[in-house]
N, C-alpha and C positions, 0 to 999 in steps of 0.2 A: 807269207812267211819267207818265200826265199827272196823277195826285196830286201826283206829285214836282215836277213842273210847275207846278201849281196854287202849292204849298207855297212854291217859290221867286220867285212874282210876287206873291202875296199878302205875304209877309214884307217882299220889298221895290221898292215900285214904277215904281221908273227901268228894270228888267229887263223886256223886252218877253217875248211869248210865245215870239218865235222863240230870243234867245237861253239863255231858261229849258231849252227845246229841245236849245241844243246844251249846253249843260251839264248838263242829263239823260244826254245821248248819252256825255257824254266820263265823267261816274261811271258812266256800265254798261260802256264799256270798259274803266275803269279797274279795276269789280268784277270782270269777267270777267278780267283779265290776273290780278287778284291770285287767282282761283278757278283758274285754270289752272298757278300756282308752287306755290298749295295743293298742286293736282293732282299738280303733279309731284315735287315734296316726299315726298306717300304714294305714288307709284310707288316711287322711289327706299328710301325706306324697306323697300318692302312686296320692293322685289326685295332687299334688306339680310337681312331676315327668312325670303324664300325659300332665298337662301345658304347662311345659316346652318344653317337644317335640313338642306340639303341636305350641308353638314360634317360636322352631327350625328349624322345618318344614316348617313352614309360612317364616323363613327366608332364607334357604336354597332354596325355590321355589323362593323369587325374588331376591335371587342373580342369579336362574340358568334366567329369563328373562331380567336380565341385562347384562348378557352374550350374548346370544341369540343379544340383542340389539347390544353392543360391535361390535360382530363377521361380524354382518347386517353393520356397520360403515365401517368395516375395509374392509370387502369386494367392499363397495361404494367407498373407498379412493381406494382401490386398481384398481379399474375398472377408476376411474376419473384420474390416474397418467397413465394408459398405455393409455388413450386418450392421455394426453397431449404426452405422449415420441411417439406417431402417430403423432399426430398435428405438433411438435418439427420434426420431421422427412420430413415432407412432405416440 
């Protein structure tokens, strides 16, 4: 801060030290306010992101028990068509 300081009474000399000072103060509040919307920006985002997976997951699990289901079918068809080529046979 007192670089910044320095910077701003060297550049222009009517600025005393003190009010170099508060206008050091009021750009590191103002950095920090604009680091804290930063901030809150990638929460926001990052909970956007959390969401989502947490959708894609929930939809990924009942596609895989529709599957599951699917596979339970095919295997009943399967098993119901070598009766009938048995039945057919006999």
């Amino acid at each position: 801060m007192e670089k910044k300081i320095n910077e701003i009474t060297s550049s222009n000399t009517n600025v005393s030290q003190a009010s170099a000072a508060v206008m050091v103060a009021f750009m590191a509040i103002d950095e920090l306010n604009q680091t804290n919307r930063n901030l809150d920006n990638l929460r926001g985002e990052l909970k956007e992101y959390v969401d989502e997976a947490d959708r894609v997951t929930s939809e990924r699990d009942n596609a895989v028990r529709e599957l599951e289901i699917i596979k339970t079918k095919i295997s009943q068809l399967e098993g119901n068509k070598k009766l009938k080529q048995l039945k057919d046979s006999i």
